[in-house]
N, C-alpha and C positions, 0 to 999 in steps of 0.2 A: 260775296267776293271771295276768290280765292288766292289765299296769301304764297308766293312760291321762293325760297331760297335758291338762288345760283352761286353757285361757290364755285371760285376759276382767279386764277392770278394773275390771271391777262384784262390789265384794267380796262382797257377799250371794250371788253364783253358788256361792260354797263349799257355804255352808249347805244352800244348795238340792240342788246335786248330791249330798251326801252325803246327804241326805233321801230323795228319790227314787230312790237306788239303796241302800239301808242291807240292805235283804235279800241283792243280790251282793256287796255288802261287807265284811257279815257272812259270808256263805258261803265269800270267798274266792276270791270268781269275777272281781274289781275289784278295784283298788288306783288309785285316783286322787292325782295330785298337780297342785298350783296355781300360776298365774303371772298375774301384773297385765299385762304386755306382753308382745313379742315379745324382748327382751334378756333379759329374767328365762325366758326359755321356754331360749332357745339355752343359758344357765348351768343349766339345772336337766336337761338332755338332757346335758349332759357329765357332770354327777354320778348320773346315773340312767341307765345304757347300755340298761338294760333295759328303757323304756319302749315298748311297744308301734305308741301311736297319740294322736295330739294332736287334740283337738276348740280352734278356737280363733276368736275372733272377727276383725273385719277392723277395726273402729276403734279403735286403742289409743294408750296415749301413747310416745314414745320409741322404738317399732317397731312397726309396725301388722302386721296379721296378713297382708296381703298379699306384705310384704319379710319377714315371717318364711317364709312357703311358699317363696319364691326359696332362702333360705338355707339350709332344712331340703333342698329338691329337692338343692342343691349339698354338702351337707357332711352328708347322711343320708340319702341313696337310698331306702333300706328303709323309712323311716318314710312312714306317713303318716297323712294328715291331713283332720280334717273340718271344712268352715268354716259356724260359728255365727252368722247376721249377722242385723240387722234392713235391709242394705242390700241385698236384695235383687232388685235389680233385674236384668234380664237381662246388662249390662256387668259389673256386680260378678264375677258366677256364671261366665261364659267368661272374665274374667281370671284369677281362683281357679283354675278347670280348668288353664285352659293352664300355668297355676305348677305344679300339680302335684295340688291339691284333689284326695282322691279320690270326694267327697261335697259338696252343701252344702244345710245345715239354715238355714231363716228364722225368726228371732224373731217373736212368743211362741212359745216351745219346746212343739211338741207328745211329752212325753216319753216315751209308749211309741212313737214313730217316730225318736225318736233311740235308743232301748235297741235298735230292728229297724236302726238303722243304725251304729251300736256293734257288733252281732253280725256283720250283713253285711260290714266292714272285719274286723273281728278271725280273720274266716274266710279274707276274700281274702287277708290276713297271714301266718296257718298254712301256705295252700296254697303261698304262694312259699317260705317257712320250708323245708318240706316238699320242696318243687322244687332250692333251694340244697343242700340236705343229699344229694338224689338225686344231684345236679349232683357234688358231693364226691365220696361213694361212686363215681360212674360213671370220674371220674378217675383215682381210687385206683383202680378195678379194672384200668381200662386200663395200667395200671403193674406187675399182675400177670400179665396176662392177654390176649395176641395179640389184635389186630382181626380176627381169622378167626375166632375162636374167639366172639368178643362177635355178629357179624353169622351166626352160627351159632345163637347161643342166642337171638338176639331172633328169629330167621324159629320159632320152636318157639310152639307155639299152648301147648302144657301140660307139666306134669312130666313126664308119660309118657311125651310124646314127643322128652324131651332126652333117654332112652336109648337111643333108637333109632341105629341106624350107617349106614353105605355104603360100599360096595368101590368101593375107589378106585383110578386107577393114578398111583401120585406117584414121586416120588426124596426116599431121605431122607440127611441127612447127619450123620455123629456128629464133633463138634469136640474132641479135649480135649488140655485145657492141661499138658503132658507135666511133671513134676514139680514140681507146686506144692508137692505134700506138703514138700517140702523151707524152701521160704519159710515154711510154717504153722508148719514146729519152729522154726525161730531168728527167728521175729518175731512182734511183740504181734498180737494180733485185730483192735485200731483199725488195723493196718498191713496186714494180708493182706487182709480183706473191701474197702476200696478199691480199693486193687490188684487184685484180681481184676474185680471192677465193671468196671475202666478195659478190659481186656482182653475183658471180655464186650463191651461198649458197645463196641470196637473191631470184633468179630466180628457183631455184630447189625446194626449198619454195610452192612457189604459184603453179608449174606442179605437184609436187606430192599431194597438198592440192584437185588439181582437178584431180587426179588419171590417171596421166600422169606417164609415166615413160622418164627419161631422155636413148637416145639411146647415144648421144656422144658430147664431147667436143671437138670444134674444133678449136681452137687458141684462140679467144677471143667471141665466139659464143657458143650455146646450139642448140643440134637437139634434141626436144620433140617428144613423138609420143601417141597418144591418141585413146586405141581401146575402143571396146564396146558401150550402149548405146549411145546417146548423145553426143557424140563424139568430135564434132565441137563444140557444144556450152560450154563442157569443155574445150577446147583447146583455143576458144575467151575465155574465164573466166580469164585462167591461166595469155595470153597474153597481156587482157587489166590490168589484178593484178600489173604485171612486169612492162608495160610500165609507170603505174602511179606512181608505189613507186619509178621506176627510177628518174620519172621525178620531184619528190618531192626532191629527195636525194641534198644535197649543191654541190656549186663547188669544187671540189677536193682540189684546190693549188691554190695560186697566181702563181707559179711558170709556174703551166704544163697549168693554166687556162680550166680546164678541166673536164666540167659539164656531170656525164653520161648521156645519151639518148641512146635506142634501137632500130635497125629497124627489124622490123619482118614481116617475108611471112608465112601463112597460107597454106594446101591447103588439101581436101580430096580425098580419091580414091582409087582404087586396086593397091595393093603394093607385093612385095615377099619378107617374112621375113623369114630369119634363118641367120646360118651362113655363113661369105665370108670371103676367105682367103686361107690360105696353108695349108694343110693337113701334108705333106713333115715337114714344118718346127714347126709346131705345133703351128703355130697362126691366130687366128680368131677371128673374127670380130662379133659380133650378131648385125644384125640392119635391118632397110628395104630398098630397092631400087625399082627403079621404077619412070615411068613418072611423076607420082602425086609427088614423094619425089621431082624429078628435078626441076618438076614450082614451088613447096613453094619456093626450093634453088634459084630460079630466080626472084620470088615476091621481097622476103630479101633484094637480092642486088638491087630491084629496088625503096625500099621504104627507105625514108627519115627519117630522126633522128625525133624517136616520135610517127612514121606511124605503123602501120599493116593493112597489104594488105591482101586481100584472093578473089578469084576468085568469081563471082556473083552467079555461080552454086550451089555453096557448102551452101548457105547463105537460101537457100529456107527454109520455114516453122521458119527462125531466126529473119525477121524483125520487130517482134512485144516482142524479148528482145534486142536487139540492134538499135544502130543508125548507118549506114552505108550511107556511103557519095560517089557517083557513079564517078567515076575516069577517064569511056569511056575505050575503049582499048588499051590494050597495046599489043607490040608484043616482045616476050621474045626470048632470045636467044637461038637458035636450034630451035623454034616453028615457023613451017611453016604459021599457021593461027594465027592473032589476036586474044587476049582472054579479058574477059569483066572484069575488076578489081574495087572492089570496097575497102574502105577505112572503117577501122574499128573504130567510133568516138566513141562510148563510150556504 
């Protein structure tokens, strides 16, 4: 139902309008409510949030419809308005506009051109409604969901082709926040979920400072991933950022005694990124997989509170900005051969 203010000091307008619109009113397609001037309009919009759209005339007593359209444009954006006048002359009609009119109708009322300019507002109404509500939604998603990933799914002409992928060469990074578990038993949930946030938002920081995009959060971990030039050496930048400010950061509690440290695995290589998931159920995943993603994943769990690990391979043409401390091999899990791990010191 659409709620519409008429504001006109000619009380017989009541009559009238509920006469010639009693079919949508009946239907429930209208709900009109009434105002003598512009003061009884601006009181009757505070008790009625919901009103749609004001049809209102321009000569009244106590507030003409003219300084009503200034005050409605400043203290109701959204609303608007159709000016009903017998003063129709062309100064009238471009001062209206410029206040903010989104119409204006001439007395005597031809009333099926007001019912076709009724509908024409209540539509342009819906579609911003409609626009605002997208506007929401697209914020909100931006708060779940990477700008890589958003300017990935709008370049997508159809459904079909959000499943599609591409072999990529990136560097991905696995962050994780080395015993949290411990804070989650000796403290409430109002307590650990911000705390943890503050540390993410800490580490999200420094990846997108070196124009990383975060792919996922994984319980108390970050998966980075870092295409394009230099790749690696943004991705050490990011991770030696993290592990320092971590390790600056106080002990948490005497309670949980619970100093952050991060371990982090490194690793570069040919990956396949797009989306993974159900089509069927309409959810998807945007991220990369692939052998190179699974040894960072295995670096991670094999470095130490403090460490970042990253394969020797990946390190060529980097040890004249970093210091790397040669660790020998390691053999990771599911990797049939030994791989040569170095230690990322600063």
């Amino acid at each position: 139902m659409s709620k519409i203010l008429v504001v006109d000091d000619e009380a017989d307008l009541e009559v009238l309008i509920t006469q010639k619109f009693r079919r949508k009113i009946r239907a429930g397609e209208y709900d009109f409510v009434f105002a003598l001037n512009g003061r009884e309009a601006l009181e009757l919009i505070q008790t009625h949030p919901d009103i749609d759209m004001i049809l209102s005339d321009i000569n009244m007593p106590e507030m003409d419809g003219l300084t009503l359209l200034t005050k409605v444009k400043e203290q109701h954006p959204l609303l608007k308005s159709v000016i009903i006048s017998a003063y129709g002359d062309m100064e009238n009609i471009r001062t209206a506009m410029n206040r903010g009119a989104f119409d204006f109708i001439t007395k005597p009322v031809n009333f099926q051109d007001l019912e076709i300019t009724i509908e024409k507002t209540l539509q342009h109404i819906k579609q911003i409604k409609l626009n605002l509500i997208a506007l929401k939604e697209n914020n909100i998603l931006k708060m779940y969901v990477d700008e890589t990933v958003l300017n990935f799914m709008i370049g997508k002409e159809s459904e079909t082709s959000l499943m599609e992928n591409e072999t990529v060469e990136a560097t991905v990074a696995f962050v994780d926040l080395c015993g949290f578990t411990k804070i989650s038993e000796n403290e409430e949930p109002n307590v650990v979920v911000p705390l943890l946030n503050e540390y993410f938002d800490l580490m999200v920081r420094e990846i997108i400072d070196q124009k990383g995009a975060v792919d996922k959060f994984i319980g108390d971990a970050v998966m980075a991933v870092f295409k394009g030039p230099d790749q690696v050496e943004r991705a050490i930048r990011a991770c030696i950022a993290i592990r320092d400010k971590m390790n600056e950061m106080p002990v948490y509690s005497k309670k949980s005694n619970f100093s952050p440290k991060v371990s982090i695995g490194l690793n570069s290589g040919e990956m396949v990124s797009g989306n993974i998931g159900s089509r069927s159920l309409k959810r998807l995943d945007y991220t990369v997989i692939g052998d190179a993603v699974n040894v960072a994943s295995r670096l991670q769990n094999s470095a130490a509170p403090g460490q970042i690990l990253i394969l020797e391979k990946c390190t060529h043409g980097l040890t004249d900005l970093f210091t790397f401390l040669n660790l020998g091999e390691f053999t990771l899990k599911n990797k049939a051969k030994p791989v040569s791990v170095l230690e990322v010191v600063k």
